[in-house]
C-alpha positions in Angstrom: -116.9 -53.0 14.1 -117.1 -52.3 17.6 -114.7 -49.3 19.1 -113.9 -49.5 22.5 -111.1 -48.3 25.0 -107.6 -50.2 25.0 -107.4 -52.8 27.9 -103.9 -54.4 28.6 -104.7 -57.4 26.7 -104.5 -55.0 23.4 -100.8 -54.2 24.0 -99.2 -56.6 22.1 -101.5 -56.0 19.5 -101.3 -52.6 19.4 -98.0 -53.0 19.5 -97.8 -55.4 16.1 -99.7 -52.7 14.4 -97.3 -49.9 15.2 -94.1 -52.2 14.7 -95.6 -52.5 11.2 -96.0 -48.3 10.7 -92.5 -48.2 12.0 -90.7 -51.0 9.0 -93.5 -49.7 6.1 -94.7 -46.6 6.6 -94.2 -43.0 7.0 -97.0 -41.9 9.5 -94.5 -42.4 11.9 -90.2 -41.1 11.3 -89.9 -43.5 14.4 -87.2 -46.1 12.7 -87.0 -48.7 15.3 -89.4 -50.8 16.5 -90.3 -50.2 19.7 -90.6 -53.1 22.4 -93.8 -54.2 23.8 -92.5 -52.6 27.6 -91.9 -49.3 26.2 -95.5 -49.4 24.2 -97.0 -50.0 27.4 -95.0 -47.1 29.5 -95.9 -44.8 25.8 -100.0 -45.2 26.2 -99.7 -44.8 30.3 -98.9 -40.9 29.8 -101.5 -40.0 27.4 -104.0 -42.4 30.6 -102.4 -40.7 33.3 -103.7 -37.7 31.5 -107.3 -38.9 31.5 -107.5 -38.7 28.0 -108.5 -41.4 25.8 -107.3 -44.6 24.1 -109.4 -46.5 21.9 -109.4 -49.7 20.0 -111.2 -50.8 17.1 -112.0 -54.4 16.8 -113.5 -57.0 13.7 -114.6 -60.3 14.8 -112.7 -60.5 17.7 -109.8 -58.6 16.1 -107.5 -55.0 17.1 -108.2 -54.1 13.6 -106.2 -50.3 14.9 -106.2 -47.6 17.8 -106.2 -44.1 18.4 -105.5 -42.3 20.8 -105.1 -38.3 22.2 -102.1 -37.1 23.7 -101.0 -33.5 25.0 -99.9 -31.3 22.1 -97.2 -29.6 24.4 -97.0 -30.1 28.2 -96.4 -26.4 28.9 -100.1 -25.8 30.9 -101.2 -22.7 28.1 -101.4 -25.7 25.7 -103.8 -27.3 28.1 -106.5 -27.4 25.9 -104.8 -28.6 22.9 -104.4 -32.6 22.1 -102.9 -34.5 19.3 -104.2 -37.5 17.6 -102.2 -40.8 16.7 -104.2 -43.3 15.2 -103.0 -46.2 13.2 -104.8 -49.0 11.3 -103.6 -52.8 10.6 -102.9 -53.2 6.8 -105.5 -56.0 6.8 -108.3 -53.7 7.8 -107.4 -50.7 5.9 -110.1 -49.2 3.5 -112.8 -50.5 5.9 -113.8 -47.3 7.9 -111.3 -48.3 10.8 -109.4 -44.8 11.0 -113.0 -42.8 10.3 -114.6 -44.7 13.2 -112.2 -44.2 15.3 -111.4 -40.8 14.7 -115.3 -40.0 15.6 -115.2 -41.8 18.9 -111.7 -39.9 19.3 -113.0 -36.6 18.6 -116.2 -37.0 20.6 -114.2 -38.3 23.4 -112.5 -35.0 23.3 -114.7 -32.9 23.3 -116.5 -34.4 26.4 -113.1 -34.1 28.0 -113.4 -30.0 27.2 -110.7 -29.9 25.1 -111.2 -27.2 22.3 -108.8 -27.9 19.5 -106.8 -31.4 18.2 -104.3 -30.7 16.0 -102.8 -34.4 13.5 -99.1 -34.1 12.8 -99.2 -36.4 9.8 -95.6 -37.9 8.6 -95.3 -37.6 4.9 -97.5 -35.1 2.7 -97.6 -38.2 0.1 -99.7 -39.5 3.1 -103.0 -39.5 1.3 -104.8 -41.6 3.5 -104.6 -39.7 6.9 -104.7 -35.9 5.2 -107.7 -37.1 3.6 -109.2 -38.5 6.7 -108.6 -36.0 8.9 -109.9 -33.3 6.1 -113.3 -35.7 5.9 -113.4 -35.0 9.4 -113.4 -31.2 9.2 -109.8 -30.7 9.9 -107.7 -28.0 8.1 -104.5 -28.1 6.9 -102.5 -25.4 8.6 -98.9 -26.0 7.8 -96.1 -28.0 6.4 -92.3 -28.5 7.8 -91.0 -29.3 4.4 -88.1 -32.0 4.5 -88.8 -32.6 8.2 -87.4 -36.1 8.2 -85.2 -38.8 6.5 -86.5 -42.3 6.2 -86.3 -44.6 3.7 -83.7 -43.0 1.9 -85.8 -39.6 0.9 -86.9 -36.1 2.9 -90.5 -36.7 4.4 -92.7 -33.7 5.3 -94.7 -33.3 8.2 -98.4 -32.1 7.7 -100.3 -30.1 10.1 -103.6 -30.2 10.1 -106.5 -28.9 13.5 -109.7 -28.4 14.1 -111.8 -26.5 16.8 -113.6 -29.0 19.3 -117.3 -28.2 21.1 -116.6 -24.1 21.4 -113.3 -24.4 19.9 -111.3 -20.2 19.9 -115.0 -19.1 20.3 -115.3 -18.8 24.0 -113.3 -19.1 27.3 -112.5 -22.5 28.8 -116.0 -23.2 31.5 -112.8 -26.7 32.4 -109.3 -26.8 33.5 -108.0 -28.9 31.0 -105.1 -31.0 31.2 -103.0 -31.2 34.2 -100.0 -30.6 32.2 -97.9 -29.3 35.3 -95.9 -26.7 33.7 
């Protein structure tokens, strides 16, 4: 498996993987399928950021992405990042979301951000709380009945964890150029 960052000749990949989060799943309470033009304008903010989009790839395959994007935009918050990262169903169970939560994190932290906080769709989402809890996140809170799809509530998870210093010193960066 090699991880790597996302190149434009990923989108429509990328974009196949999500489209099949969106009809199956509940890591995302996005209900339609976004086109491959709006992917493409999605992963430009968290790049105009500076922050990081990787790809994992099997024998020549997007076997899943991750990437960080601002956790708010307000600029207190400018050490903060949220993770997305989804896995094709053929390559789930094969290390895909570990590896590239790793390179995600330790992307991150070179950046100088200091916490990433998962917003996970669906507590029955096993997979991803377990994960992110592998990776030393910790569950922090839970908006019970958050979202309807597929005909029941869905909760959302939150889960963080302190990057390089984390809470345990001032910022020595400037963090995101959120603006605001």
């Amino acid at each position: 498996m090699i991880v790597r960052p996302f190149t434009d000749a990923d989108l429509a990949a990328v974009t196949a993987i999500y489209a099949d989060s969106v009809l199956h799943g509940t890591g995302t309470f996005e209900l339609d399928v976004p086109s491959v033009e709006e992917m493409k304008s999605r992963l430009a903010a968290p790049v105009a950021l500076g922050l990081p989009i990787l790809i994992a790839e099997i024998d020549g395959q997007v076997a899943g992405y991750a990437y960080a994007g601002p956790y708010r935009l307000r600029a207190a918050y400018r050490f903060m990042v949220e993770d997305s990262i989804y896995v094709s169903e053929a390559f789930r169970g094969r290390g895909v979301g570990k590896a590239l939560l790793d390179a995600l994190l330790g992307a991150c932290e070179a950046l100088g951000m200091r916490q990433m906080v998962a917003v996970i769709g669906d507590s029955a989402n096993a997979g991803s709380i377990a994960l992110h809890a592998a990776a030393g996140f910790e569950r922090v809170g839970v908006f019970h009945a958050a979202g309807w799809k597929f005909d029941a509530w869905r909760d959302v998870v939150f889960m963080q964890k302190g990057l390089g210093l984390g809470a345990t010193a001032a910022p020595d960066a400037p963090g995101l150029d959120c603006g605001r």
